[in-house]
VOGU-3710 file (C-alpha; in Angstrom, 3 decimals, decimal comma):
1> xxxxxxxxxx> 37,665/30,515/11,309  36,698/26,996/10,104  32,595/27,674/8,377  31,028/24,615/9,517  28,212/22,799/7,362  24,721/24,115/8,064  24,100/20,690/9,834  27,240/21,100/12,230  25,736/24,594/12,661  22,492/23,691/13,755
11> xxxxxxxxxx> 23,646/21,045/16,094  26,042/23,619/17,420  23,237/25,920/18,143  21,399/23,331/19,661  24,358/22,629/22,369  24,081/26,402/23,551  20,753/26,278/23,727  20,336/22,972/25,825  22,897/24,978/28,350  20,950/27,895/28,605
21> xxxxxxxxxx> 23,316/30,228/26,665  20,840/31,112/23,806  17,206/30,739/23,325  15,580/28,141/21,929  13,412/28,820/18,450  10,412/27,186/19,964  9,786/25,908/23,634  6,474/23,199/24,188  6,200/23,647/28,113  3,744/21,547/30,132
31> xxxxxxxxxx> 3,893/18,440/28,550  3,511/14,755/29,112  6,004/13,087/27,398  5,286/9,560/26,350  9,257/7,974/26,455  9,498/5,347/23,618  12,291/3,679/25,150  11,318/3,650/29,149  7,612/3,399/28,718  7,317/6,032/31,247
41> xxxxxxxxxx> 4,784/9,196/30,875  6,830/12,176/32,579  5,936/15,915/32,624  8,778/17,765/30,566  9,297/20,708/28,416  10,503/20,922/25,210  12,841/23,006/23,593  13,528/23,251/19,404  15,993/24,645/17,557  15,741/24,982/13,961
51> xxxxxxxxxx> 14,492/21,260/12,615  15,788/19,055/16,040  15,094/18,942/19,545  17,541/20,450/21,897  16,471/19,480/24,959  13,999/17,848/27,218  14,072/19,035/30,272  12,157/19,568/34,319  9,192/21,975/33,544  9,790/25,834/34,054
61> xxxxxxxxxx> 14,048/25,210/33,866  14,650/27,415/30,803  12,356/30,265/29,948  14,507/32,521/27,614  12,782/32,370/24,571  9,496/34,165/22,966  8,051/31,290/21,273  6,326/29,651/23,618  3,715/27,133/23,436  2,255/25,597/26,686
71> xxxxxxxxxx> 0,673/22,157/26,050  -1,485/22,425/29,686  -0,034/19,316/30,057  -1,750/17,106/27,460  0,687/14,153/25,620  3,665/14,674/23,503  4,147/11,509/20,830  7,291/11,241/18,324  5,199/11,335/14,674  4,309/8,117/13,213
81> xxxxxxxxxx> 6,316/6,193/10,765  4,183/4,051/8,325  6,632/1,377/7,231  4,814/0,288/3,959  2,463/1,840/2,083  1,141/2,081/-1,575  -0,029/5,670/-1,829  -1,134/5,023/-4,799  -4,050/3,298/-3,503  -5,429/6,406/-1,729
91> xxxxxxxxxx> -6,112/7,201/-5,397  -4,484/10,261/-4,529  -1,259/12,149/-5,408  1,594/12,986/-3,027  0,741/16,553/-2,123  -2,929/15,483/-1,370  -1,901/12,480/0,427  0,090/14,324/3,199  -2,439/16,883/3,487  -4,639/14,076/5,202
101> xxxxxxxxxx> -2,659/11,782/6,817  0,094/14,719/8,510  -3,028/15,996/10,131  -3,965/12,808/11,929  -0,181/12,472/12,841  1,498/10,630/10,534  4,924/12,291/9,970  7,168/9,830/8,096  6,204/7,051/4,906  8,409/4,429/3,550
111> xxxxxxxxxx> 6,282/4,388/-0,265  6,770/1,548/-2,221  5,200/2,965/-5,640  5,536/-0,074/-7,313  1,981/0,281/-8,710  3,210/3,201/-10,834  6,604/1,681/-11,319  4,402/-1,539/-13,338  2,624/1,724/-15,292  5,415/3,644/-15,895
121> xxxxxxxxxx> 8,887/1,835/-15,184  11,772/3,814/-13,839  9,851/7,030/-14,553  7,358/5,909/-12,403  10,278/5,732/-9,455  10,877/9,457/-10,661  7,688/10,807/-10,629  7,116/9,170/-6,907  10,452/10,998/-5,701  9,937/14,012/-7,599
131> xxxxxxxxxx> 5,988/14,813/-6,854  6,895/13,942/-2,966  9,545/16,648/-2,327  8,840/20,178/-0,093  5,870/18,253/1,594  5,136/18,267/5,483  5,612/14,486/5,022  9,028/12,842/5,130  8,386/10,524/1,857  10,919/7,983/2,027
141> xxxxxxxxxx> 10,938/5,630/-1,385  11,742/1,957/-2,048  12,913/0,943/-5,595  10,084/-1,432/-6,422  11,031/-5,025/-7,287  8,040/-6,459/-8,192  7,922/-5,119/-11,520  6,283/-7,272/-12,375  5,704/-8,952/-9,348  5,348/-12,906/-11,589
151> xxxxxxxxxx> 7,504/-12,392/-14,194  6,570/-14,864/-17,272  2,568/-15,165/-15,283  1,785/-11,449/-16,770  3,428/-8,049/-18,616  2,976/-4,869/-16,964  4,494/-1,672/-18,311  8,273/-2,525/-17,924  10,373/-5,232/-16,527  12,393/-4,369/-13,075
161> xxxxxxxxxx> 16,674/-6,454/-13,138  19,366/-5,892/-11,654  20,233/-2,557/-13,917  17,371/-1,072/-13,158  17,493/-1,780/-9,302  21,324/-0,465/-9,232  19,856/3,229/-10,795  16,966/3,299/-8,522  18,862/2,606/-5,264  21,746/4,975/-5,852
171> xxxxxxxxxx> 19,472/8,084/-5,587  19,544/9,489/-1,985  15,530/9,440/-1,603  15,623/5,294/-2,438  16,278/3,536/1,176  15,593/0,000/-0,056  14,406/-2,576/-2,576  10,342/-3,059/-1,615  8,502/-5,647/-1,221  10,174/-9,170/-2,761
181> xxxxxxxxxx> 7,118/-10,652/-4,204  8,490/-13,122/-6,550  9,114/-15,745/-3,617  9,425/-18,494/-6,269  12,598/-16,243/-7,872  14,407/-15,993/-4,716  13,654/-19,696/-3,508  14,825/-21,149/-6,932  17,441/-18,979/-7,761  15,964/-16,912/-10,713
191> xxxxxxxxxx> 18,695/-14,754/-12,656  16,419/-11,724/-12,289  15,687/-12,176/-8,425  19,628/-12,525/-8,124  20,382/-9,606/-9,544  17,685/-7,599/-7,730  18,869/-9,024/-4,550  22,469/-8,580/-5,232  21,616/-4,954/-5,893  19,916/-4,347/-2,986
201> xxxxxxxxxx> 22,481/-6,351/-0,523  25,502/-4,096/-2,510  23,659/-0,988/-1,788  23,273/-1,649/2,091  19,828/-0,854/2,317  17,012/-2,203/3,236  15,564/-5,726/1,248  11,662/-5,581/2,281  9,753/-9,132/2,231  6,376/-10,282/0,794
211> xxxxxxxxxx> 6,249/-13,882/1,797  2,959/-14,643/1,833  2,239/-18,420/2,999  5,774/-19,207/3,473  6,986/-21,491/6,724  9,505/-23,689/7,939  12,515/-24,202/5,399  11,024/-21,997/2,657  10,746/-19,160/4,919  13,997/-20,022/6,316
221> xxxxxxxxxx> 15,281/-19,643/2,633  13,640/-16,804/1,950  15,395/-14,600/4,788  18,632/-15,923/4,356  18,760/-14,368/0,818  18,672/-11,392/2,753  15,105/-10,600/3,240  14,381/-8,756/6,723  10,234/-7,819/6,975  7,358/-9,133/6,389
231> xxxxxxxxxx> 3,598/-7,903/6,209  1,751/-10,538/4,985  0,589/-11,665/7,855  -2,208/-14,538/7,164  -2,452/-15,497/10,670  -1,483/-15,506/14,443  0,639/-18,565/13,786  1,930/-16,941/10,652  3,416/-13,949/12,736  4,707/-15,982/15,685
241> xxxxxxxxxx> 6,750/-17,791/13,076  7,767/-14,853/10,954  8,719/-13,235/14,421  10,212/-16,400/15,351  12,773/-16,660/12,336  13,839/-12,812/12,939  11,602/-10,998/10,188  10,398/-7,331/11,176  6,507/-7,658/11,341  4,846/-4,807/9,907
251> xxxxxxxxxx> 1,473/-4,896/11,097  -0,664/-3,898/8,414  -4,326/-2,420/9,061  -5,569/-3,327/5,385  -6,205/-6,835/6,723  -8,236/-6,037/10,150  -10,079/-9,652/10,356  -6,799/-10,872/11,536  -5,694/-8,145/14,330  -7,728/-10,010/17,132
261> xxxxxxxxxx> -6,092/-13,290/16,521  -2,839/-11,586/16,409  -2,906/-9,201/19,288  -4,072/-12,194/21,203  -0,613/-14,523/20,317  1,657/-11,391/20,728  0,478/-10,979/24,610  1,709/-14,530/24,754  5,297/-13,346/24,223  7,399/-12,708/26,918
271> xxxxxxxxxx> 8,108/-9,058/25,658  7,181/-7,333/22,886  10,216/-7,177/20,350  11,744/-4,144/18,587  10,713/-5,734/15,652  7,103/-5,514/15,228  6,165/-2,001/13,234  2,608/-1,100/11,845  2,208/0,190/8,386  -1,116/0,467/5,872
281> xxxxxxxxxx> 0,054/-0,866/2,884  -3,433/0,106/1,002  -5,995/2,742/1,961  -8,564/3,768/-0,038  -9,486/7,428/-0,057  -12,644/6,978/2,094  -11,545/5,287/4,445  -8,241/7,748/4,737  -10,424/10,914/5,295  -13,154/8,557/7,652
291> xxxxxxxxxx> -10,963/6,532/10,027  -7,504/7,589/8,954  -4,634/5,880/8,314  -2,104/4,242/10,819  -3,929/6,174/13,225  -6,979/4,071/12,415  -4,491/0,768/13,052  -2,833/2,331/16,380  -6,602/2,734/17,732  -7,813/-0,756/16,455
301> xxxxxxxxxx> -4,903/-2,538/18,402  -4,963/-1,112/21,818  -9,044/-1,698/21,385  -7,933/-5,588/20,752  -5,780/-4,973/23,718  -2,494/-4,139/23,347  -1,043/-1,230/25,587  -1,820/1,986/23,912  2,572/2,869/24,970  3,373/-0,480/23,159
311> xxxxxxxxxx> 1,196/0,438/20,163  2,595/3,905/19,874  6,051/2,678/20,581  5,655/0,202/17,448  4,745/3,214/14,986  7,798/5,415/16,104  10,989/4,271/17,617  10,178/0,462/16,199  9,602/1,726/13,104  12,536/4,425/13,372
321> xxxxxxxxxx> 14,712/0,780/14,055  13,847/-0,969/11,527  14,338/2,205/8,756  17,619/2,879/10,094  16,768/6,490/10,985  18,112/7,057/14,401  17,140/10,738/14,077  13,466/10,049/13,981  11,343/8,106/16,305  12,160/9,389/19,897
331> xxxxxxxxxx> 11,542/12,931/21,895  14,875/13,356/22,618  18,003/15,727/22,246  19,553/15,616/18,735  16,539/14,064/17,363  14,156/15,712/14,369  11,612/17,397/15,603  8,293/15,419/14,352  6,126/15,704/17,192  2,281/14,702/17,961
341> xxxxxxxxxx> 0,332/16,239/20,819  -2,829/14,149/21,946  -5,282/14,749/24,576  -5,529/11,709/26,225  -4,385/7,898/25,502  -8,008/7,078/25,020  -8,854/8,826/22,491  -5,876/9,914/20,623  -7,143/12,601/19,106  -4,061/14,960/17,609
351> xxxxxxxxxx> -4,466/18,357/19,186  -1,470/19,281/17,210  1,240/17,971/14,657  4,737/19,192/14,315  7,011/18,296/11,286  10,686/19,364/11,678  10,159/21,924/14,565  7,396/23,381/12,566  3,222/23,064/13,614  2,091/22,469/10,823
361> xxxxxxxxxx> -1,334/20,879/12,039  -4,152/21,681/14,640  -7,662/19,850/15,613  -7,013/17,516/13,252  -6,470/20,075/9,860  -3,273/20,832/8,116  -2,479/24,212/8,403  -1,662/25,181/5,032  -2,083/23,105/1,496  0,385/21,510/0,300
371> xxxxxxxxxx> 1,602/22,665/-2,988  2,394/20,179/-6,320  6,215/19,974/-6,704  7,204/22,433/-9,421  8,227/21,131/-12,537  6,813/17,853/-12,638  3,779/16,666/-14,372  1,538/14,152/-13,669  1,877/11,394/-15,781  -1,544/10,518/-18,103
381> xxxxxxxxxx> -2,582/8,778/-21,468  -1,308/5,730/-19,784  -4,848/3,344/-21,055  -3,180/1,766/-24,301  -6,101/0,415/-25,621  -8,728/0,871/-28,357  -12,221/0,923/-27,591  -14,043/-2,600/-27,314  -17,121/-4,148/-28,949  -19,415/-6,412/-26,836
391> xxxxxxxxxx> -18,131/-8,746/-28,628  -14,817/-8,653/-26,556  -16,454/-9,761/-23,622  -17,989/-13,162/-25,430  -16,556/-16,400/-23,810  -16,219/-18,821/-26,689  -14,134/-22,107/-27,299  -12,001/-22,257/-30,303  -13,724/-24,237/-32,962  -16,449/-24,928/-31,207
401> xxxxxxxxxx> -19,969/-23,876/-32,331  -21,899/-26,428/-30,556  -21,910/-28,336/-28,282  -20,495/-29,210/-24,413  -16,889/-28,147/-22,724  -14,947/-29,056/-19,204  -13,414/-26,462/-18,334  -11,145/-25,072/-15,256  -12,014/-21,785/-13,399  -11,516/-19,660/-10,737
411> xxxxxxxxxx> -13,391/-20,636/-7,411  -12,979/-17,950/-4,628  -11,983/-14,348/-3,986  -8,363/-13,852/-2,090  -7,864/-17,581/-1,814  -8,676/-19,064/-4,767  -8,931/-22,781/-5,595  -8,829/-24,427/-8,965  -12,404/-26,194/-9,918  -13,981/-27,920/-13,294
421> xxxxxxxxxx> -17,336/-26,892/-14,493  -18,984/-28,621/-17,678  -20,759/-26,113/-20,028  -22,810/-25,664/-22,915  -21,817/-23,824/-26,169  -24,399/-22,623/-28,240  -23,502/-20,392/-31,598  -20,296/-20,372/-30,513  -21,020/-18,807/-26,775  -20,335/-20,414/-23,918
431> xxxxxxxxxx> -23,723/-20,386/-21,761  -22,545/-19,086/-18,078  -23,683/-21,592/-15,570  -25,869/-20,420/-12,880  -23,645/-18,933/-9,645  -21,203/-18,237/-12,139  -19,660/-14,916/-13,433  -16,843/-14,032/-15,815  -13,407/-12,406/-15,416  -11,993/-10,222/-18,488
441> xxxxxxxxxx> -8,286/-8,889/-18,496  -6,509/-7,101/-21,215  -3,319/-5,910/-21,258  -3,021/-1,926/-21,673  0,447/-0,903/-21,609  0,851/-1,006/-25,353  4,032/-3,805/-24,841  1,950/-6,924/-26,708  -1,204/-6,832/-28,921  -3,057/-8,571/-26,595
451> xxxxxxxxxx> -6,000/-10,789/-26,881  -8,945/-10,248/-23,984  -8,538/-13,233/-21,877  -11,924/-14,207/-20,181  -12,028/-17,264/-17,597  -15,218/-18,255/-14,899  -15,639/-17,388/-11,675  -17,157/-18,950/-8,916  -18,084/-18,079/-6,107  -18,540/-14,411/-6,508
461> xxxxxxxxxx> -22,301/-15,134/-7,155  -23,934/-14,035/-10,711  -23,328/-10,403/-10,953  -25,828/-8,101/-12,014  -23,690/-6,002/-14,058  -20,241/-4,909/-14,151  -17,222/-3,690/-12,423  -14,238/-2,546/-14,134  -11,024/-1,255/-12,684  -7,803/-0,305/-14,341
471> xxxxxxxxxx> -6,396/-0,169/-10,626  -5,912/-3,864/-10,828  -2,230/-5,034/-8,320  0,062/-5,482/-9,188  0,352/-5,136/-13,241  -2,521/-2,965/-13,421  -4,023/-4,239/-16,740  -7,735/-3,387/-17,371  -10,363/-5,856/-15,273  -13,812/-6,204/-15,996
481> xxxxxxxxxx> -16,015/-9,139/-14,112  -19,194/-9,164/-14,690  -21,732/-12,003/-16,878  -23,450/-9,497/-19,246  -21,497/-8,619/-22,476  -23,176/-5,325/-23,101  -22,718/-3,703/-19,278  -19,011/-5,618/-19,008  -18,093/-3,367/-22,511  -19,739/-0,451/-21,054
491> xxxxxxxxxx> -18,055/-0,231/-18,126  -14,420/-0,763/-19,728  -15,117/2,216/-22,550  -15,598/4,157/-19,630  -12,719/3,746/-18,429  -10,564/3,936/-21,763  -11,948/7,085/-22,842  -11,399/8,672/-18,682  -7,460/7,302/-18,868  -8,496/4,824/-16,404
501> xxxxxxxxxx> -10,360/4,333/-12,884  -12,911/2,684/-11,796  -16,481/2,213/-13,147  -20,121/0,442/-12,562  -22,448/-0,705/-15,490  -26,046/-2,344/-15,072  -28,529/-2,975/-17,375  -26,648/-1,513/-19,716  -26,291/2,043/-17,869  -23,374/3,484/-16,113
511> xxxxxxxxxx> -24,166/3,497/-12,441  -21,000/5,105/-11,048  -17,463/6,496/-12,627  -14,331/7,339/-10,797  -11,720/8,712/-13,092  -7,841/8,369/-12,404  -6,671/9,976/-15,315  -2,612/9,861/-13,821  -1,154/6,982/-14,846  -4,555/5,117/-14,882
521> xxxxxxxxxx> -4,664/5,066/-10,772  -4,689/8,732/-9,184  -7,222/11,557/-9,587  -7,210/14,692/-10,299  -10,251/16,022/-7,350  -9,987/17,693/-3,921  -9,678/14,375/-1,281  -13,257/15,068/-0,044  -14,741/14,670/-3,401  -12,522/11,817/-4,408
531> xxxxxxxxxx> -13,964/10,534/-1,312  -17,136/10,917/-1,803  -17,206/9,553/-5,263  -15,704/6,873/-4,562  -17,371/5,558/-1,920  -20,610/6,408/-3,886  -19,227/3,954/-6,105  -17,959/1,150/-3,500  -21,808/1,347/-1,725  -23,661/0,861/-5,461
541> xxxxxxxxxx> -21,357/-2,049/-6,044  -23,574/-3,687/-3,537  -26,469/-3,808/-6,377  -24,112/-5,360/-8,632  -22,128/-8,017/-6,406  -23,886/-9,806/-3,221  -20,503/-9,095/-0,865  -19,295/-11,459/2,040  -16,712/-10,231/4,560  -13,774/-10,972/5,173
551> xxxxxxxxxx> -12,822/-12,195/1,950  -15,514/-11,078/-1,039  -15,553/-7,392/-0,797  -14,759/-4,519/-2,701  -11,355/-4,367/-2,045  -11,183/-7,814/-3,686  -11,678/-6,467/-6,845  -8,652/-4,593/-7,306  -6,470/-7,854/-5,775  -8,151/-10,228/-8,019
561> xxxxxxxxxx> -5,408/-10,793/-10,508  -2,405/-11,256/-8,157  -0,491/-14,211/-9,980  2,198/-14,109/-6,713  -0,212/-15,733/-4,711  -0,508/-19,342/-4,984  -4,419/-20,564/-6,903  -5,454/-19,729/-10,384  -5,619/-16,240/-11,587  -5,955/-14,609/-14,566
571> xxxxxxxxxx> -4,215/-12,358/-16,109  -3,597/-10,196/-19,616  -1,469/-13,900/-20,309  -3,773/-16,418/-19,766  -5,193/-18,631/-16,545  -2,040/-18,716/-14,531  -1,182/-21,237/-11,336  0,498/-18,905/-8,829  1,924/-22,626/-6,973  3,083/-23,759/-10,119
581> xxxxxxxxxx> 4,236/-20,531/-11,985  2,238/-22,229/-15,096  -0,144/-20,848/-17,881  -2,571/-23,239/-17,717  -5,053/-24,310/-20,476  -8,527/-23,826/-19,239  -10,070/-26,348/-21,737  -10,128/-30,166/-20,443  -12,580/-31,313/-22,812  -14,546/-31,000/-25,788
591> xxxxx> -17,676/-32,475/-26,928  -19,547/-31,573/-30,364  -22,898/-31,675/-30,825  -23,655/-34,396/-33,288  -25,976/-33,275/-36,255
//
């Protein structure tokens, strides 16, 4: 007799059970079945063997088993597939993650941990596999590309090629290269971006896109180096064209001042292609435990008015599509069993959660904790960087002890714009203008000895204090803004001597600490109190930084550095022009005082 493979077996078992020969492990009977592909709602039960569905089938046809649930006919959903996310912007690890978001029916993540892989390089990529295994959540990984994400604009902790790329991508758990940010590589033909491409397009897997503000023949370009999704979505006429050209959307709820405008050109369409998906990208831990994750986005469209089927459909059989998993994404025979019960389509609340034929949630609570993968160890000491002197956070021009300078800076959060602003020195200190506020980055990787580079900033208003963050996308250097010398230092020792997080200084106290001690970006606390402190510390912010939606918030903060995107930015480098790919000289003129 031929012993077939324990995946032969299973399906095997699941044939005699779908004709009634043998029992299934588990039967779901009553329930409404929401059909990804048909768009119908039909009553149905369920049957499970092992990890899969065997059948779906008329209510009350097949009885023989003794695990039976009956679902009194409330809604059956595939589990959700979030097709991008950072997890590392939960500010939480793996284990912790999925004990949140598995509960609110989220079954399946594609994790791009390229914010780890700029800490920590390849081991980075390790730890993400590694600390994600034996969880209720499918964790499916991307080798990160965007390490760093402007290569020559800033230095992160390593530097991503085509070597790298080829080891990442040959481990089973790697489906794809993430998110292409260096759109300036792949339009002019960079070595680097040619190797990481090649890499990915020899593999066979998935390329994922980042091309923010690209149209017409530079977008073009851009997908025909073999680029196939997008989420950065700037606009309704942004996605239209990204749609348009053949990208897979991925609908992202970090961004929701755009939803209405994009809901609203989508109903325009004839149909709603296969190729729009939702994902999160960035969530931070508040918010995850408040509103939840791509549950929050599912409920935030169909309240803009998209069908709540359509919706759904995007965040399973869409996203199943577009990950090449045809054994996810559907309720149907010979598919995994990741299932979602709801009570109605209104409210969406998850009555229960099943990950491979297993409940493993009810009422909205895991049913069990997840335990830390054995063996690995949180990586730490990753804040390479002495403590600082007030002194540090001084703005001075070289050679200069008196007198007037031009100089360029930063005008705008998100979208920033060059400007000029004429200034006086005095003993050596340039005097901040009124409206204005500084910037400080410092490398902290320990690959340069870095000098703090400081640069203006308008339009954030004149703090009143500091905020420092070594959670800074995508290199992650330390990041202090703030106008007084003695609460900008404060804030940063904080964070040096804590292995990194996120802190609040005024007049010359610490108002609020969050610590990330792994890898300078996840904490050690329970998700509640993670949550709490941390949104302690994003509602005191508010006495340090006058904040106006959509584009000068909190979240800015942590985004502020991006050299990718096109404007000035600063970064552990210099002033950088993301257009240009230039390290641009902030001083345009000099004028001494005259004794």
């Amino acid at each position: 007799m031929t012993v077939s493979s324990p995946a032969i077996a299973l399906r095997q078992r699941a044939v005699q059970a779908a004709l009634g020969k043998i029992p299934f492990d588990r039967l779901l009977r009553n329930a409404r079945v929401i059909d990804m592909v048909t768009g119908e709602i039909r009553d149905a039960d369920v049957g499970l063997v092992g990890t899969m569905i065997a059948s779906v089938h008329p209510c009350g046809e097949f009885l023989q088993t003794e695990n039976v649930e009956d679902l009194a006919g409330a809604l059956l959903s595939p589990g959700f597939i979030d097709t991008h996310v950072h997890i590392e912007s939960s500010h939480l690890p793996p284990e912790r993650y999925a004990e949140i978001v598995v509960a609110q029916g989220t079954t399946t993540v594609f994790w791009d941990p390229h914010e780890l892989a700029n800490v920590l390089g390849v081991d980075g990529v390790r730890y993400a596999v590694e600390s994600s295994r034996d969880l209720p959540l499918r964790v499916i990984c991307a080798a990160p590309s965007s390490v760093p994400s402007t290569p020559g604009l800033e230095m992160s902790g390593a530097d991503f090629k085509g070597r790298e790329m080829q080891t990442m991508l040959s481990w089973p758990e790697v489906a794809g290269v993430a998110e292409v940010m260096d759109m300036h590589g792949v339009l002019n033909a960079s070595e680097r971006m040619i190797e990481i491409l090649e890499a990915g397009l020899s593999s066979g897997k998935l390329i994922e896109g980042h091309a923010r503000g690209l149209k017409g023949a530079g977008l073009q370009a851009y997908l025909a180096a073999g680029i196939t999704s997008d989420h950065e979505l700037t606009s309704a006429e942004d996605a239209l064209e990204k749609l348009r050209a053949g990208l897979t959307l991925q609908i992202r709820g970090s961004h929701p001042y755009l939803l209405p405008e994009i809901v609203a050109a989508l109903k325009t369409l004839p149909h709603l292609s296969s190729q729009i998906t939702l994902c999160t990208d960035d969530v931070p831990p508040d918010f995850l435990l408040e509103k939840g994750g791509l549950i929050a986005l599912i409920k935030l469209l169909i309240s803009h008015g998209l069908a709540a089927e359509d919706v759904l459909r995007m965040a399973t059989f869409n996203a199943a599509i577009r990950m090449q998993r045809a054994d996810l994404g559907l309720i149907a025979a010979g598919r995994t069993a990741d299932m979602i019960v709801f009570d109605s389509l209104e409210s969406l609340n998850p009555l229960a959660v099943y990950v491979n034929g297993q409940k493993v949630a009810q009422d909205g609570k895991l049913l069990f904790s997840p335990k830390k993968a054995a063996g690995v160890t949180p990586p730490r000491d990753t804040m390479q960087i002495s403590s600082l002197s007030a002194d540090d956070f001084v703005l001075r021009i070289p050679g200069l002890k008196n007198g007037k300078a031009r100089l360029r800076n930063i005008k705008g959060a998100r979208f920033t714009q060059w400007s000029e602003v004429v200034v006086n020195v005095r003993d050596g200190q340039v005097q901040i203008p009124d409206g204005f506020s500084l910037i400080w980055v410092k490398h902290r990787h320990g690959r340069h000895d870095a000098t703090p580079r400081i640069a203006l900033l308008e339009g954030w208003g004149e703090l009143r204090g500091a905020i420092a963050t070594s959670y800074s996308h995508d290199s992650h250097n330390l990041v202090v803004l703030g106008r007084n010398p003695a609460d900008m230092v404060l804030a940063a020792n904080q964070l040096i001597a804590s292995g990194g997080g996120m802190a609040l200084s005024q007049n010359e106290q610490l108002l609020a600490h969050v610590a990330m001690p792994i890898a300078g970006m996840l904490s050690d606390l329970p998700a509640e109190e993670l949550a709490a402190q941390f949104k302690n510390l994003r509602d005191l912010s508010s006495k340090v930084a006058d904040w106006e939606p959509p584009y000068r918030v909190f979240k800015a903060i942590e985004g502020t550095c991006l050299a990718c995107n096109a404007g000035p930015h600063l970064t552990d480098l210099g002033l950088t022009d993301g257009g240009l790919r230039e390290i641009v000289d902030p001083i345009l003129e000099i004028w001494e005082d005259q004794i």
